[in-house]
C-alpha positions, -999 to +999 in steps of 0.1 A: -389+251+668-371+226+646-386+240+612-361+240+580-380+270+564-411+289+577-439+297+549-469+319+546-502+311+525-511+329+499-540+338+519-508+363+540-495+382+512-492+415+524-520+440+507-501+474+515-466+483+510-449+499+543-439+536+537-413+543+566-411+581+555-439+597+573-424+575+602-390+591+599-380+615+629-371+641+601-388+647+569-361+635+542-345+665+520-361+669+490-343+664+449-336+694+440-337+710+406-296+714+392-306+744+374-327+763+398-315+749+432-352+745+439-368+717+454-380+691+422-418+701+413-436+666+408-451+678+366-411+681+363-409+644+365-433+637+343-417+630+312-399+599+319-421+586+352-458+581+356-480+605+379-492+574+402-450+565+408-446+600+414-470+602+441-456+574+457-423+592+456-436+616+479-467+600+497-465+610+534-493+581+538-480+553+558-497+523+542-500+524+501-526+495+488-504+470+468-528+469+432-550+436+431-531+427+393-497+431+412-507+409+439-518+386+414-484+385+396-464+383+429-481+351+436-463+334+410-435+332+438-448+350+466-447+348+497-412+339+499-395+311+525-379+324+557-353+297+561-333+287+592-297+279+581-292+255+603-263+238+584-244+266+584-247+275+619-236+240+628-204+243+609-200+275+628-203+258+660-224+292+671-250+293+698-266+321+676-298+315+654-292+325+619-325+326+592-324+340+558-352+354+536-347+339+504-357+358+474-338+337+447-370+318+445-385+346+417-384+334+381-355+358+377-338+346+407-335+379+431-360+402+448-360+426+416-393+416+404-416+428+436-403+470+423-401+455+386-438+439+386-451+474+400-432+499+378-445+477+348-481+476+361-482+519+367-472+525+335-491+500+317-518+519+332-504+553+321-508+544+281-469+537+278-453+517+254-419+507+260-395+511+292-360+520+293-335+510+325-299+498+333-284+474+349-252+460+369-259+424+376-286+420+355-308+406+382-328+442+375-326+442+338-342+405+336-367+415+367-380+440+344-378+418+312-404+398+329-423+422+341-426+436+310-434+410+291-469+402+317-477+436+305-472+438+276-445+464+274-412+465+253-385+466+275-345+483+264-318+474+286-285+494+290-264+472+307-228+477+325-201+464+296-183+447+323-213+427+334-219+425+299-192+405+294-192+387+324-225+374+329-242+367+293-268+341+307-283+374+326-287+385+287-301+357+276-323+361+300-333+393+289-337+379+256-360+351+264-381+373+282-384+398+249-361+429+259-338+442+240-299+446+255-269+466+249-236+471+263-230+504+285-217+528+276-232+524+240-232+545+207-266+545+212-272+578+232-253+617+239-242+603+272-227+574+263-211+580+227-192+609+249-182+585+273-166+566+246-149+592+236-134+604+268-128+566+274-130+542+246-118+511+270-145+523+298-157+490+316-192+514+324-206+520+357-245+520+370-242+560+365-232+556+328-261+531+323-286+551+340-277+586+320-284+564+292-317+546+299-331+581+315-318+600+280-336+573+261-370+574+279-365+615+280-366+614+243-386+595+229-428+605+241-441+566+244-411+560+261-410+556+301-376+548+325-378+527+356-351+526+382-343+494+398-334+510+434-326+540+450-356+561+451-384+565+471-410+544+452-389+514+446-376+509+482-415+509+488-424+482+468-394+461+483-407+464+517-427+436+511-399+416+517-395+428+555-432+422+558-434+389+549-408+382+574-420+394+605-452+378+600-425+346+597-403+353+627-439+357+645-449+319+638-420+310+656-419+334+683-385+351+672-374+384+674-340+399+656-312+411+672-293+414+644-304+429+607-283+426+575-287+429+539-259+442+510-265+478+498-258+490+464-283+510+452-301+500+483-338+487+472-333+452+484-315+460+519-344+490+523-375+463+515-360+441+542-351+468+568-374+492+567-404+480+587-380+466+615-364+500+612-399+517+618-403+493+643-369+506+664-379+537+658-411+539+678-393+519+704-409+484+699-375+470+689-344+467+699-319+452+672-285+463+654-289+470+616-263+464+593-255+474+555-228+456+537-208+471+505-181+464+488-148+480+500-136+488+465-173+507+463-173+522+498-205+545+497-218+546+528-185+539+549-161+564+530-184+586+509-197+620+519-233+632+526-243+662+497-264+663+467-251+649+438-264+637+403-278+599+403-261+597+371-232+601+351-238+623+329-257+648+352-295+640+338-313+636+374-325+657+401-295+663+425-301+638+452-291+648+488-275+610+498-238+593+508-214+597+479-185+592+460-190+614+432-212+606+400-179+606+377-164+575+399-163+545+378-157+514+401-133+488+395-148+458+379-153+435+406-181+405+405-211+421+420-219+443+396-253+453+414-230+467+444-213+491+415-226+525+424-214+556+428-242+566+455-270+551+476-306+556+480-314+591+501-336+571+526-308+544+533-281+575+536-303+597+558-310+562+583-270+560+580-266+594+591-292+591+619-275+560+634-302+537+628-282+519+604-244+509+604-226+504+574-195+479+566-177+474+542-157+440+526-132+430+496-146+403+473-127+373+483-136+375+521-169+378+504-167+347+478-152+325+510-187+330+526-200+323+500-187+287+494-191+277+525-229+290+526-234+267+492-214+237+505-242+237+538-270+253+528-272+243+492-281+276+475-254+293+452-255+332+463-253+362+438-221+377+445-241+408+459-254+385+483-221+371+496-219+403+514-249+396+536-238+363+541-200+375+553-217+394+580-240+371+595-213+344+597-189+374+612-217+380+637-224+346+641-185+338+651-190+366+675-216+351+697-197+317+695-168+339+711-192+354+736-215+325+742-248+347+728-277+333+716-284+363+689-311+360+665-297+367+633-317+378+604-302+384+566-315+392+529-309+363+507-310+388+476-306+360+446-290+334+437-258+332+420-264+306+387-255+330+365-226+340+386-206+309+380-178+324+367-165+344+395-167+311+413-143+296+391-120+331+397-120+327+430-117+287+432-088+291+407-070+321+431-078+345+402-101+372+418-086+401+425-093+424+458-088+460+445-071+484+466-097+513+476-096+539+446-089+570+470-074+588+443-099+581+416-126+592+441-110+622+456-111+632+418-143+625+415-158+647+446-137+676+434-171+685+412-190+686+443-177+711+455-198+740+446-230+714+446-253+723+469-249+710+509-275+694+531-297+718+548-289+730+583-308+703+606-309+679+583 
């Protein structure tokens, strides 16, 4: 029991993705159609998604094979290390056992690449061309570069202009790996020339990005988008990540009491969760689940449960999830993956259902985990991650308090190397905690208010 970091062969990579919604104790509500009001036909998303994604978006099959070339690829990195942070729970001076599934070990440096690898590989198979996404962070934008370019796909990025500008090495990333990248919003597309207009100093958002890739791949026929969280397919493919880890906690006889990851969008806290989630469902576990966010962001602690547009500019289905109305624009803190308006309808239906309990945190709090998680454990965390990391230690300080021995397990989402200079801000007493934008968001549910509201039961 005095292992560093548990590992699986390559022999153990899981061969099916975990689908948690025919597992669910209610069927989740479907997209609906903004025009009609009508439940989302699946030929209706055929113009910017592949038919084999789009039956994944609705399988009610509990196991989906992962494809033999996918597998293939993830083995450049997969399985991933379960490590046991044993530094960090020293300087804690906690009885508690903390371990940390670390997917900074991909070539891009997060668990992006296990949705990026598969969205890449469907439509390859589908006769497209050339893919079209967004991104905060750019952990998903270079994720999908990669991919990409193993498929031989052209990739266009829109990323957030704030991130943009705050994290070029992401780009260059981008670059090396062949995609091309532009600041969003851009005078590239409707959505975000009128943006521009409305806004010429607009720092961009994931909504604004997203209007803009799903515009791009709309029109233009060998043109494709791919989403790096949120819906149903690419939560799927992230579950390998939860997988691989309770085949880890297995080899040394653990079982979690305590579950956390940091939600934006809500793909790499969903791959991790979900089967310990399906798991507590049917009773065979009995652990707390935790989803951190940013308090300037608060989706899932402050946002309320309707349909509302994935996007900006009103270009997807009407999604029936925790919001805080497609219009917000969040204020421009560090991690730029936690920057979104909403949250995926399987994370906010779990939320609603009690299965899951959300917090929320400012960015220094955050950033202050986060040093002290580099200076034991050695790994620099995304600023996304920090979140995770804040929570464990919280928890882990708890059960110093009350003398428990808790088993606490955490996504390690990426690595923070490109992040270096929010370090600096916050070494330097520069980063700013912003206040929670009640107004700004009570303006932006105002156009809800005549969308349409979850079903009776649901």
């Amino acid at each position: 029991m005095d292992e560093f970091k548990i590992v699986l062969s390559e022999k153990e990579l899981p061969e099916a993705w975990y689908n948690i919604i025919p597992r669910l104790p209610k069927p989740p509500a479907p997209p609906l159609n903004p025009k009609t009001g009508e439940p989302v036909k699946p030929e209706e998303l055929e113009p910017i998604f592949p038919r084999s994604l789009i039956e994944q978006e609705m399988s009610p099959e509990p196991w989906i094979e992962i494809p033999e070339a996918v597998r293939e690829v993830y083995k450049l990195w997969r399985p991933t290390p379960l490590r046991r942070a044993r530094k960090l729970e020293k300087a804690l001076g906690t009885p508690a056992r903390i371990y940390f599934k670390d997917e900074s070990v991909s070539p891009p440096g997060s668990h992006k690449p296990n949705t990026a690898v598969a969205q890449a590989y469907y439509n390859k198979e589908a006769g497209i061309k050339r893919l079209a996404t967004e991104t905060g962070a750019g952990q998903w934008g270079s994720a999908l570069s990669f991919a990409c370019k193993l498929f031989g796909l052209k990739c266009t990025v829109y990323m957030v202009k704030v991130s943009y500008e705050q994290k070029p090495f992401r780009k260059s990333l981008m670059h090396i790996w062949g995609a091309e990248v532009f600041p969003s919003p851009s005078e590239r597309t409707n959505s975000g020339r009128k943006i521009l207009e409305e806004n010429p100093d607009s720092t961009g958002s994931l909504g604004i990005a997203i209007s803009e890739a799903v515009e791009d791949a709309a029109t233009n026929q060998d043109t494709n988008y791919a989403l790096g969280s949120v819906l149903n397919h690419v939560l799927l493919h992230q579950t390998i990540i939860g997988l691989e880890t309770q085949k880890q906690l297995a080899l040394v006889e653990e079982k979690p009491d305590i579950l956390i990851g940091c939600v934006g969008g809500g793909s790499n806290f969903a791959g991790f969760a979900f089967p310990f989630i399906g798991d507590i469902i049917e009773k065979k576990l009995d652990a707390e689940v935790i989803a951190v966010e940013p308090s300037s962001c608060p989706t899932l602690t402050k946002g309320i449960y309707t349909y509302d547009f994935g996007d900006t500019a009103g270009l997807t289905p009407l999604l029936l999830m925790h919001t805080l109305g497609h219009s917000f624009e969040p204020p421009a803190i560090h991690a730029g993956g936690l920057r979104y308006h909403g949250d995926a309808p399987l994370v906010c239906q779990l939320v609603k259902d009690g299965f899951i309990k959300p917090r929320a945190y400012p960015q220094n709090p955050c950033f202050e985990a986060a040093i002290l998680f580099a200076q034991t454990e050695g790994i620099i965390p995304a600023p996304e991650t920090s979140h995770a990391i804040r929570a464990a230690i919280d928890e882990a300080l708890k059960c110093k308090e009350t003398g428990e021995e808790k088993v606490i397990v955490f996504s390690f989402s990426g690595h923070g190397h490109f992040d270096l200079a929010a370090y600096d801000a916050y070494l330097e007493g520069k980063l700013e905690d912003y206040e929670y934008p009640e107004e700004k968001i009570k303006e932006a549910l105002k156009a809800l208010e005549h969308f349409p509201k979850f079903p009776t039961g649901i």
